[in-house]
NULO-811196 format. One record per atom (N, C-alpha, C, O): x, y, z. Coordinates in steps of 0.2 Angstrom, whole numbers, plus 2048, in hexadecimal, padded with zeros to 3 digits. Last residue first. Layout:
BEGIN
XYZ
...
//
This chain:
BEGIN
83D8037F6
8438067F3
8467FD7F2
84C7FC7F1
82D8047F2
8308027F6
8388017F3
8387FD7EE
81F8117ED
82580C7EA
82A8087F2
82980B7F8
8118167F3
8198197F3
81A8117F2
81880D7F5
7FF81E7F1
8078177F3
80C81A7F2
80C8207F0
7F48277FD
7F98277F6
7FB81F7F9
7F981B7FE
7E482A7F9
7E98267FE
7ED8277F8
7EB8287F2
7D88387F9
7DF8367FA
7DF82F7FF
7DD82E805
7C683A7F4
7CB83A7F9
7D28387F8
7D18367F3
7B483F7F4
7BB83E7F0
7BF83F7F3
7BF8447F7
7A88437F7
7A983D7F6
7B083B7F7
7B18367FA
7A88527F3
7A884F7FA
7AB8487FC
7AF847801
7AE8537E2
7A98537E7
7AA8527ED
7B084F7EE
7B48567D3
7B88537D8
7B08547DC
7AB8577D9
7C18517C4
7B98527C7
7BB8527CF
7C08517D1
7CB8517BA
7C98577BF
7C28587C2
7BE85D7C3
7CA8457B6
7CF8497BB
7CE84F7BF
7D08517C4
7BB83E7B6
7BF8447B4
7C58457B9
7C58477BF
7B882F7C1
7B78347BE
7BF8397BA
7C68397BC
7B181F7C3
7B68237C2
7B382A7C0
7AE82B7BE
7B18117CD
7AD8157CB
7B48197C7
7BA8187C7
7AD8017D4
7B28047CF
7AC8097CD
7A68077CC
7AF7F27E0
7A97F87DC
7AE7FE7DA
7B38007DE
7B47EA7E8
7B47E87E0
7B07ED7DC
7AE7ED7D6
7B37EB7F4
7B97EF7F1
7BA7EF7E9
7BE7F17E6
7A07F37F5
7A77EE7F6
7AD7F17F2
7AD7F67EE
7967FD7F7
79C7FD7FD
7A27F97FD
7A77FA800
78D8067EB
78F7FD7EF
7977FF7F2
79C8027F0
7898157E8
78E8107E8
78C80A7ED
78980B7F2
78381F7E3
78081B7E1
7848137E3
78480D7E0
7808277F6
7828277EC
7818207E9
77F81B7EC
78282F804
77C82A800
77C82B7FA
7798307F7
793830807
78D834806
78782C803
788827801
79E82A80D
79C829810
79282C80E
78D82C812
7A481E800
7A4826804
79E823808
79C81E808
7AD80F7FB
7A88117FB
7A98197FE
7AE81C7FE
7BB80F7ED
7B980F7F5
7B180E7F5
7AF80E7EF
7C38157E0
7C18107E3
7BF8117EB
7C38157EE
7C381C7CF
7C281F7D5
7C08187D9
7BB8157D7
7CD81E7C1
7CC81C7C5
7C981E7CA
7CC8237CC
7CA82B7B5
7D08287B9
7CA8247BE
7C48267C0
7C58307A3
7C68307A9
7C882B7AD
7C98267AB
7CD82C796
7C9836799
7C883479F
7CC8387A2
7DC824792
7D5824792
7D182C795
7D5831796
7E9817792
7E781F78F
7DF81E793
7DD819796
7ED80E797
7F3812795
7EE819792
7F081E78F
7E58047A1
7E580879A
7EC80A79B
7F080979F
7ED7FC7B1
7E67FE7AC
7EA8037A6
7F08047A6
7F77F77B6
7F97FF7B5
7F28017B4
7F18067B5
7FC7E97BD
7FA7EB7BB
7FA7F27BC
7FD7F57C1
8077DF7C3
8087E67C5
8037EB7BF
8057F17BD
8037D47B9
80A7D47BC
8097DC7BE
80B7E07BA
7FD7D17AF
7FC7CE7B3
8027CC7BA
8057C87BE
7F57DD7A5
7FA7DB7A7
7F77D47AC
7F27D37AE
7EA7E37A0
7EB7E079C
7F47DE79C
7F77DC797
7DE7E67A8
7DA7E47A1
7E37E279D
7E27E0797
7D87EA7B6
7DF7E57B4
7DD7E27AE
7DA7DC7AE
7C87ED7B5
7CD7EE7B7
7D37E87B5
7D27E37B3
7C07F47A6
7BD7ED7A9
7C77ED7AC
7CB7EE7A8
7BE7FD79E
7B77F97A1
7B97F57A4
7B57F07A6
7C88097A8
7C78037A0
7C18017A3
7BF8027A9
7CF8187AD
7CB8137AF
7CA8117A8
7C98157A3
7E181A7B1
7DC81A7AC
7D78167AD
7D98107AD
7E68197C2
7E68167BA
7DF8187B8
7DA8197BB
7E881E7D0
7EC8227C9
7EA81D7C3
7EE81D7BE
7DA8207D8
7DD81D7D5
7E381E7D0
7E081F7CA
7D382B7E4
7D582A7DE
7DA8257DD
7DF8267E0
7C68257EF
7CC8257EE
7CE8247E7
7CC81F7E4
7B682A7FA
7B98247F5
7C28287F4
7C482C7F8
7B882C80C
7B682F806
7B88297FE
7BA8237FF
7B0822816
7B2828817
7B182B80F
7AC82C80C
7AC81080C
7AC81780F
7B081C812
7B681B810
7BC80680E
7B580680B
7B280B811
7B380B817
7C780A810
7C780980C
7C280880C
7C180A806
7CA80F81F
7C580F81C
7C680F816
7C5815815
7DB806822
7D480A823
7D180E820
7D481281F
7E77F9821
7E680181D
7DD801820
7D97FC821
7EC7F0823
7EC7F4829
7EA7FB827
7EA800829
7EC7E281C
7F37E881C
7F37EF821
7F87F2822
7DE7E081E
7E37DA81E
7E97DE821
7EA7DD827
7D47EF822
7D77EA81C
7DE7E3821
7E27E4826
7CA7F1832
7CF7F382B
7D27ED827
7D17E7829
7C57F583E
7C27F2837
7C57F4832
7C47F982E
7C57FA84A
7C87F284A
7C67F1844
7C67EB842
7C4808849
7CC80584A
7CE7FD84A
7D47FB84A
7BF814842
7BC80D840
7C1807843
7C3803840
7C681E842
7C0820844
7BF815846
7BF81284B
7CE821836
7D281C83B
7CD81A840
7CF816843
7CA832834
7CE82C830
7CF828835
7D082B83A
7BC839838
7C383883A
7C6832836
7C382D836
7AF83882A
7B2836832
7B9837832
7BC83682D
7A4845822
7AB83E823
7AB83C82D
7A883E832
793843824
797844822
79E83E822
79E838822
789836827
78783C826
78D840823
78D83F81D
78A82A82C
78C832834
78983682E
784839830
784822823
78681E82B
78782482E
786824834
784826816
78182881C
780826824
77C828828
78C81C810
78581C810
78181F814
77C81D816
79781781C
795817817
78F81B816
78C81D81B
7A5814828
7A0819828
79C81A81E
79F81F81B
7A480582F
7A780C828
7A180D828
79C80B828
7A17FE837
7A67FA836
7A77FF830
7AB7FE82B
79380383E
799800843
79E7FD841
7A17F9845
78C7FF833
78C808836
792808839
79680D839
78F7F182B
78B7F582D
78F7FB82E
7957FC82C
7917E2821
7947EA823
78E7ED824
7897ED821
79B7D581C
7967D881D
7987DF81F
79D7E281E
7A77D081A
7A37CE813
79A7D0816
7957CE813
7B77D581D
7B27D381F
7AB7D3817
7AB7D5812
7C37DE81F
7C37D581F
7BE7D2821
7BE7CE826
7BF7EA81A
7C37E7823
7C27E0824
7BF7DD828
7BC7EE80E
7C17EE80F
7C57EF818
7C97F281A
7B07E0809
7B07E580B
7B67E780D
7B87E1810
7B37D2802
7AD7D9801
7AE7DF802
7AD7E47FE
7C37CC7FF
7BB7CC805
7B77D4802
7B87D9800
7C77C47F1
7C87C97F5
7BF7CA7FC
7B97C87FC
7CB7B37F1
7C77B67F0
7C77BD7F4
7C67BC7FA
7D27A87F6
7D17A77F1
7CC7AC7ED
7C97AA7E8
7DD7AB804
7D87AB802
7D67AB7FA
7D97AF7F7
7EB7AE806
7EA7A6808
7E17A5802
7E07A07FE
7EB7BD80A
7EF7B8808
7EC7B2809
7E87B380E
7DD7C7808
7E27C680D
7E87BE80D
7E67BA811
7D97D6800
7DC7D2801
7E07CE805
7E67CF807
7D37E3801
7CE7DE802
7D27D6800
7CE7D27FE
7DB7F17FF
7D47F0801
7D37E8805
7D17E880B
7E87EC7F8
7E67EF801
7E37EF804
7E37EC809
7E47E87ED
7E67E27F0
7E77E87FA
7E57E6800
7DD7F57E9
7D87ED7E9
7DC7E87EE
7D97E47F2
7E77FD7E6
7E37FE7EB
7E17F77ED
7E27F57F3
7F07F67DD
7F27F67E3
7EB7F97EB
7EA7F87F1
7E57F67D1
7E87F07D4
7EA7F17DC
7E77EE7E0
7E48037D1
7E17FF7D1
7E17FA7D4
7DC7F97D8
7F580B7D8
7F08087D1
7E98047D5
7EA8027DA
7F48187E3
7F48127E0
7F280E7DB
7EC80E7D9
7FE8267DF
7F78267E0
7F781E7DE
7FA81C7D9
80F8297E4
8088287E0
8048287E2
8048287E8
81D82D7E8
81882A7EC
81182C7E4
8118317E1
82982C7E2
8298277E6
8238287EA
8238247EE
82E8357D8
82682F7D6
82582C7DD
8208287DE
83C83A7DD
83583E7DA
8328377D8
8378347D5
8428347ED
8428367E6
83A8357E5
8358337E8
83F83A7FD
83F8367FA
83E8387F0
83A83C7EE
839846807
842845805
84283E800
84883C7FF
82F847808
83384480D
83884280A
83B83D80B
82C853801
82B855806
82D84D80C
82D84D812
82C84A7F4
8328517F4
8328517FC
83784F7FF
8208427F4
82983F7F4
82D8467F5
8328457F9
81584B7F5
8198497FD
8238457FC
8288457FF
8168527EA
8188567F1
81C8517F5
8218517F8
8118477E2
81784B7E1
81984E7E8
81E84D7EA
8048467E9
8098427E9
8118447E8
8168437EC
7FF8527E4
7FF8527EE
80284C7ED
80584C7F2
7FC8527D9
8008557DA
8018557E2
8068587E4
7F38457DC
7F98457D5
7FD84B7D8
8038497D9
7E984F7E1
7EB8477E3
7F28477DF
7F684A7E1
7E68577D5
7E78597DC
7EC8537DF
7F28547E0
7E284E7CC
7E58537CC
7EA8547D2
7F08527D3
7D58497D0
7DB8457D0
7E28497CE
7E78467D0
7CF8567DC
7D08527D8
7D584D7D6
7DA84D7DA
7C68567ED
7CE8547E8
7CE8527E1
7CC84D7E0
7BD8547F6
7BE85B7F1
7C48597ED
7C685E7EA
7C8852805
7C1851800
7C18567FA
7C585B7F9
7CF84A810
7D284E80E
7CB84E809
7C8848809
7C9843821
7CC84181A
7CC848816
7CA84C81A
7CA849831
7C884782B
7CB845825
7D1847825
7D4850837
7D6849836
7D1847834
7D1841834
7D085C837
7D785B837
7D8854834
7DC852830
7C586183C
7C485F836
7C985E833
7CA86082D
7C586B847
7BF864849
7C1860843
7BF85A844
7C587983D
7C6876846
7C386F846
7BD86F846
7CB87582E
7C6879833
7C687483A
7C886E83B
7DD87782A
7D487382B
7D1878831
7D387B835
7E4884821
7E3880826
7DD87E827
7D8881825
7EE890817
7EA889819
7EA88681E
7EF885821
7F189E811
7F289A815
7EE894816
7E8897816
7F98A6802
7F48A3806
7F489F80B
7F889A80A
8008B07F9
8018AE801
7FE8AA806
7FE8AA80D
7FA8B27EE
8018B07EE
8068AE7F4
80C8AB7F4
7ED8B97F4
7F18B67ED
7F88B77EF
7FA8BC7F1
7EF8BB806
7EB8C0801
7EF8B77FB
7F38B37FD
7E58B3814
7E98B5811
7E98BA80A
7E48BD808
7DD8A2815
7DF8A8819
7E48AC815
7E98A9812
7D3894814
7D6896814
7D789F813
7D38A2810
7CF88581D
7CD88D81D
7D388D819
7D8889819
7C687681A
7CD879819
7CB880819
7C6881816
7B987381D
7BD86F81F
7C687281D
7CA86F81F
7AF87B813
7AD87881A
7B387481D
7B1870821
7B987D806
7B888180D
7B487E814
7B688081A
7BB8737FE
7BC874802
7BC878808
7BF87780D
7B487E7F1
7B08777F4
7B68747FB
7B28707FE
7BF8857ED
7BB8897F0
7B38817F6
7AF8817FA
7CD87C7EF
7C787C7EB
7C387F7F0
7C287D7F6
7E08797EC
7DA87D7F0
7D387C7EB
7D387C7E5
7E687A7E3
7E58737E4
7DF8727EB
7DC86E7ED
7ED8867DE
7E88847D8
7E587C7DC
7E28787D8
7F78867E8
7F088A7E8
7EB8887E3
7E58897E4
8018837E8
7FE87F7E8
7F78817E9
7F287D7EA
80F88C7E9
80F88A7E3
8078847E3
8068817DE
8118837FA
8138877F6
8128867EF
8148817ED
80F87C805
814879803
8178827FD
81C8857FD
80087D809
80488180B
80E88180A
81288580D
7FD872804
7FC876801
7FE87C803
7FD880800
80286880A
803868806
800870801
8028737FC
7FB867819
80386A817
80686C80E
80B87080C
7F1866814
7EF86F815
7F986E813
7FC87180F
7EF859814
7EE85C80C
7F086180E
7F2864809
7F0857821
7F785581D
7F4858817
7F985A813
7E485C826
7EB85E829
7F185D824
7F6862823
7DD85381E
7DB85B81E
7E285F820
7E486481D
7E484581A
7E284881C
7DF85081C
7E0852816
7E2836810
7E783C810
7E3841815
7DD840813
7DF826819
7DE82E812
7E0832813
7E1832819
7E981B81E
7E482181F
7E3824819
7E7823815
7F581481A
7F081181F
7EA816820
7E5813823
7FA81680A
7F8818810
7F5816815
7EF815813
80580A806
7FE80E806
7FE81080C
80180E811
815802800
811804803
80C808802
80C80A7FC
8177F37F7
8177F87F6
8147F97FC
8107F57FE
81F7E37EA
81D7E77F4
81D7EF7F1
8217F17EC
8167E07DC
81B7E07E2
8197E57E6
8147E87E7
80B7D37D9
80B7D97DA
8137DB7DF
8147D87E4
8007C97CE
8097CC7D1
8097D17D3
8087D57CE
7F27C37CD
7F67C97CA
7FB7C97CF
7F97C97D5
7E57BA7C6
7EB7B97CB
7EE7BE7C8
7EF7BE7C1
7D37C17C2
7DD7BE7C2
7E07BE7C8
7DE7C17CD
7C87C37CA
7C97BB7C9
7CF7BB7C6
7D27B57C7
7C47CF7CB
7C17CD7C3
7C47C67C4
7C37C27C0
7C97D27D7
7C27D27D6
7C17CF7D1
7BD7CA7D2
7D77CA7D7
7D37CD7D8
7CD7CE7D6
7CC7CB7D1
7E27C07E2
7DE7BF7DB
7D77C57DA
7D27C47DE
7F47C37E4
7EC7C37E5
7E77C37DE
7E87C47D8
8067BF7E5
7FF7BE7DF
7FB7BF7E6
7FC7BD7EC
8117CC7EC
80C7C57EE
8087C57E7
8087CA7E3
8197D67F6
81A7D37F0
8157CB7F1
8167C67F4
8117DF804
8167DB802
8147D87FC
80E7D67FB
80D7EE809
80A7E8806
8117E4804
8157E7801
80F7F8816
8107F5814
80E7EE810
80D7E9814
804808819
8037FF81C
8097FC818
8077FF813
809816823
80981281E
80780A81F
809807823
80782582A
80981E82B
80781B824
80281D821
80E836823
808832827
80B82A827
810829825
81B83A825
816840825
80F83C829
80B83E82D
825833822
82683A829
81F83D829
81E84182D
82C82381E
82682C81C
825830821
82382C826
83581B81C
83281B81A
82D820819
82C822813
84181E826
84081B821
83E81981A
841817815
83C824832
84382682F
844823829
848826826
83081E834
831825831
83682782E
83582B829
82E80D831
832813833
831818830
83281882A
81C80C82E
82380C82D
82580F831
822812836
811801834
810808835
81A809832
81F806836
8077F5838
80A7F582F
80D7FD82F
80B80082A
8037F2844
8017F9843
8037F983A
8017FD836
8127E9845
80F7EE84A
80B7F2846
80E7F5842
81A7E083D
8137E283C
80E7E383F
8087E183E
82A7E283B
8267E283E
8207E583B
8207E9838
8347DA82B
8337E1830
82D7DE835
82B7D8834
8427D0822
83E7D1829
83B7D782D
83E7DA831
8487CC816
8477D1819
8407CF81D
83B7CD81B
8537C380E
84E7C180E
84D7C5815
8517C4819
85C7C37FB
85C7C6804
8547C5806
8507C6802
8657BD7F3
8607BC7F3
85F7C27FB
8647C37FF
86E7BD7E1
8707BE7E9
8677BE7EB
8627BD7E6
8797BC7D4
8717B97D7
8717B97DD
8767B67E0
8847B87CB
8837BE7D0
87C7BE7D2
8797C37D0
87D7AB7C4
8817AF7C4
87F7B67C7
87A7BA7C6
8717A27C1
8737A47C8
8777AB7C7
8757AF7CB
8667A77B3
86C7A57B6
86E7A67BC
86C7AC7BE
8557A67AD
85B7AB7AF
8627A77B4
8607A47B9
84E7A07A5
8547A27A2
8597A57A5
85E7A67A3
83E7A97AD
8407A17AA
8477A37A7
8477A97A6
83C7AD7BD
8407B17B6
8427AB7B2
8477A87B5
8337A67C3
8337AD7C6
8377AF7BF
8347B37BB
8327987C0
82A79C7BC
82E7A57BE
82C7AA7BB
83F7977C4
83E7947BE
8357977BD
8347997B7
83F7997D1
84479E7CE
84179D7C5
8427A17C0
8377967DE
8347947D7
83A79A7D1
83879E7CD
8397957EE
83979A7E8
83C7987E0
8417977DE
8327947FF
83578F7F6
8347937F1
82E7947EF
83979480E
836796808
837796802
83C7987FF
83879181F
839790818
836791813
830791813
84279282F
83D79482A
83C793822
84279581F
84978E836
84978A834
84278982E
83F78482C
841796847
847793845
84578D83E
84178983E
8367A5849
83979C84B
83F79B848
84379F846
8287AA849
82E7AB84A
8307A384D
82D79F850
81C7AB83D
81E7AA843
8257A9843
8287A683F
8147B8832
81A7B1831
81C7B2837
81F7B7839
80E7C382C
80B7BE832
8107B7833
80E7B2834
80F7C381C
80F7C6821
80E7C3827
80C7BD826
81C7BD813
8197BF812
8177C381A
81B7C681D
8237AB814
8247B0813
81C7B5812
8167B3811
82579B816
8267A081C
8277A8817
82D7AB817
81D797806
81E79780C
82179C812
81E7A1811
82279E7F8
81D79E7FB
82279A803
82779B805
8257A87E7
8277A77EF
8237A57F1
81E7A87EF
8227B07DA
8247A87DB
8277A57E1
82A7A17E1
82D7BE7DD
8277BA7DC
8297B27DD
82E7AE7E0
8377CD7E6
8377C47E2
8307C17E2
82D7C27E7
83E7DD7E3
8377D77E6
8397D07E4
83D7CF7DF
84D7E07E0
8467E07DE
8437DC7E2
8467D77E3
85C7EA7E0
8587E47E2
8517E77E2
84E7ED7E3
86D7EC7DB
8667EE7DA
8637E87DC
8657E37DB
8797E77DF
8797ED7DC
8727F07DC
8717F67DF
8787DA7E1
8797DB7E6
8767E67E4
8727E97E7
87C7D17D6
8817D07DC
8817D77E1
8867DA7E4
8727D37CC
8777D77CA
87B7D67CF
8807DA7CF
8677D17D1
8697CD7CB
8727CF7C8
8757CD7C3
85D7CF7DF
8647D27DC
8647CD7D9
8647C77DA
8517CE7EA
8547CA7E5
8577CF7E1
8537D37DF
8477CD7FA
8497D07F3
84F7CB7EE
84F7C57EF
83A7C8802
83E7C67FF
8407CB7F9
83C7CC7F5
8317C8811
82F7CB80A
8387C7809
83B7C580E
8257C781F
82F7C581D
82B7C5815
8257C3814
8217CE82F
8217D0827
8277CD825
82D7CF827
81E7C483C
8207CB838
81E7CA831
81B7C682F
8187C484E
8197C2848
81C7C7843
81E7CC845
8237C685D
81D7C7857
8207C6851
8267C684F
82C7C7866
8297C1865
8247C2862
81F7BE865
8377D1868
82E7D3869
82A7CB868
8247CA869
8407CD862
8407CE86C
83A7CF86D
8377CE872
83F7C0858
83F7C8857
83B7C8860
8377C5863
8477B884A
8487B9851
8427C0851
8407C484D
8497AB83D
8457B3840
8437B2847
8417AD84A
8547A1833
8507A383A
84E7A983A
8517AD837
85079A822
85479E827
85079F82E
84A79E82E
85378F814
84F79181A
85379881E
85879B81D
84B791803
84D796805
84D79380D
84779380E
84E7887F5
84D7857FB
84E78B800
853789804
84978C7E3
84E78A7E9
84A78A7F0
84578C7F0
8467837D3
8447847D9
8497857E0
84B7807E2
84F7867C5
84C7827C7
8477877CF
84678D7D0
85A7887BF
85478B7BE
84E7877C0
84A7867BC
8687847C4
86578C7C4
85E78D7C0
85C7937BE
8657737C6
8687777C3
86577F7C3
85F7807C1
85C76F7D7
85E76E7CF
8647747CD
8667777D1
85A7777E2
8577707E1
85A76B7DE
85C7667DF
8647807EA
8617807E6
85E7797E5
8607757E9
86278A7FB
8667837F6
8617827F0
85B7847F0
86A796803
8647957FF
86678F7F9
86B78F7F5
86879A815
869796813
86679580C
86079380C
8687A7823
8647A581D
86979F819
86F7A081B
8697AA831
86C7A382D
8687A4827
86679E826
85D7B4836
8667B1837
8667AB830
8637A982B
8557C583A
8557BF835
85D7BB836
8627BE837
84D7CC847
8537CB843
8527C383F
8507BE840
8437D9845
8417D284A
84B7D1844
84D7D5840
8457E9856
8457E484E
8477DE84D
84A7DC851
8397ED861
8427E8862
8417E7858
83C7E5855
8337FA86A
8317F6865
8397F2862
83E7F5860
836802871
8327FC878
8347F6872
8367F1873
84380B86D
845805872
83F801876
8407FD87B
837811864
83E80A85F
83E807865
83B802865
82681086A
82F814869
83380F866
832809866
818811862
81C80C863
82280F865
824811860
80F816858
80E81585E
812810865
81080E86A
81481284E
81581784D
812819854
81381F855
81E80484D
81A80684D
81980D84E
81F81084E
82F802840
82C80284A
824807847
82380B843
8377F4839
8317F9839
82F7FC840
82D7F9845
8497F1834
8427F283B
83E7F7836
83F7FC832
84C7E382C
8497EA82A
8467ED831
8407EC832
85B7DB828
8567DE82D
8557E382A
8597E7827
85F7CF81E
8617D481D
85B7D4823
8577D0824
86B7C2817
8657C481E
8657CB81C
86B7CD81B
8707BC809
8737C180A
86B7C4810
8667C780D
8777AD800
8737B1803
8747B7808
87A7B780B
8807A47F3
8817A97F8
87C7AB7F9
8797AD7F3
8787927F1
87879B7EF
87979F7F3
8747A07F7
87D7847EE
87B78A7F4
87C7907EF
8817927EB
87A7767E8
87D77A7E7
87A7817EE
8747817F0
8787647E8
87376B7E8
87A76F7EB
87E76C7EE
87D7567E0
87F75A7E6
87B7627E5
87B7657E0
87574C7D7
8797527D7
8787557DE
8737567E0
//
């Protein structure tokens, strides 16, 4: 049987670094996409195409998939080869998509594929884009195997490269209507000025770019809402990450058959790689640690403050999908992951789980948000 072609459809995505101008930083460009099937539509396809890019760096190549010729597109699973992060540029790239484990049954018909290309400057979005307020890492649609040893599916989504800050919670709370998010326990690091109903906020001098502290999950959850409205993007679009998604940020690096211990790609740790366990004593500036970060570019995931999680905390994580895990659907208290920086009763790896009350909150306690990818 003559193999058949499936209309494909190169799409460019530039990313430009956030230390970087559009005209130093070039977008990498994709060409010739080419998608042959093997077999009859449910089988295995043949994906090749070229990646250019004026900067002659590596990139990010992710893959979407329309069922509908184009109308809506979704992540695609079951992909491997030239795809994902760090993929060298060249001619005659390839990549093999298992259509037959990705959706058993499903028909070529109006089937489109597009195969996207950003830069992996810093994993830092466009602005114009993606978030006007803080930088983000970009995680791309992949199986990781996590702490508990499943293989889980996860689609592309962004995190913050940082914890939320003093500067960026103050904007939030000076947004309006957000006084109940202030806590008399933030005052060493947020003043605030004024009479009821007109309050003012701002970090204490020195303590802008520390981590944001005192948060309940509440808080966090309401400072997420803020920011979709405050970058113009639809309401959910930025959350608190599951579980899941923290973990594969944390301490996941493609290829490996096992996440790394500690969240800068490493399985030891001292004073000079996170501020933990009384390493300074208090927080540190976010980013402080600048060669010691996760796989995805996200930082201090292990120590400065720990980080809410939006799932219900269960005995035992990813108890009961294997596909974009959520945890429980019910329970009294939520998620909490990272190490801090205080002397408590925590192990520093990304597989260590605590949780507490929605409305708990202490020093410890800190913001990354995620956001969906459109």
């Amino acid at each position: 049987m003559m193999p058949r072609i499936l209309f494909a459809i190169a799409v460019v995505v530039v990313l430009a670094a956030s230390a970087v101008s559009a005209a130093d930083n070039q977008p990498p460009v994709v060409s010739d996409v080419q998608v042959v099937q093997r077999e009859a539509c449910k089988g295995v396809f043949d994906i090749t195409y070229n990646l250019d890019d004026p900067d002659d760096e590596q990139c990010n190549v992710y893959m979407r998939v329309s069922r509908d010729a184009g109308a809506t597109w979704s992540s695609a699973a079951c992909v491997t080869g030239d795809f994902g992060p760090a993929v060298a540029c060249g001619t005659g790239k390839h990549v093999e998509w298992d259509l037959g484990k990705y959706a058993p049954g499903l028909t070529c018909q109006n089937l489109k594929v597009r195969i996207i290309a950003d830069d992996i400057v810093a994993n830092d979005p466009d602005p114009a884009k993606n978030t006007t307020l803080a930088p983000m890492c970009f995680v791309p649609a992949g199986k990781f195997k996590t702490s508990t040893g499943y293989a889980v599916f996860m689609d592309d989504y962004w995190i913050d490269k940082f914890e939320v800050t003093n500067e960026l919670y103050c904007m939030f709370l000076n947004a309006g209507g957000n006084d109940d998010h202030y806590h008399t326990e933030m005052q060493d690091v947020i003043e605030v000025s004024g009479a009821s109903g007109s309050y003012a906020y701002r970090p204490v001098a020195g303590f802008e770019k520390r981590p944001a502290w005192c948060v309940t999950w509440y808080d966090a959850t309401s400072f997420c809402a803020w920011r979709s409205v405050a970058e113009g993007l639809p309401d959910g679009s930025f959350q608190l990450p599951t579980e899941a998604q923290w973990e594969k940020a944390a301490g996941w690096t493609p290829g490996r058959t096992k996440l790394w211990t500690y969240a800068f790609q490493s399985d030891s740790i001292d004073c000079t790689r996170a501020n933990y366990y009384g390493c300074v004593g208090t927080t540190s500036d976010v980013g402080s640690y600048t060669a010691w970060k996760s796989y995805y570019g996200c930082h201090d995931m292990t120590g400065n403050v720990r980080e809410w999680c939006m799932d219900w905390y269960g005995a035992s994580s990813y108890p009961s999908s294997r596909a974009n895990p959520a945890g429980p659907t019910t329970g009294s208290t939520r998620v909490l992951r990272g190490g801090s920086w205080a002397k408590d009763v925590s192990p520093y790896s990304v597989d260590f789980r605590l949780n507490g009350g929605p409305s708990f909150l202490n020093s410890n306690l800190g913001i990354r948000a995620a956001r969906t990818v459109e």
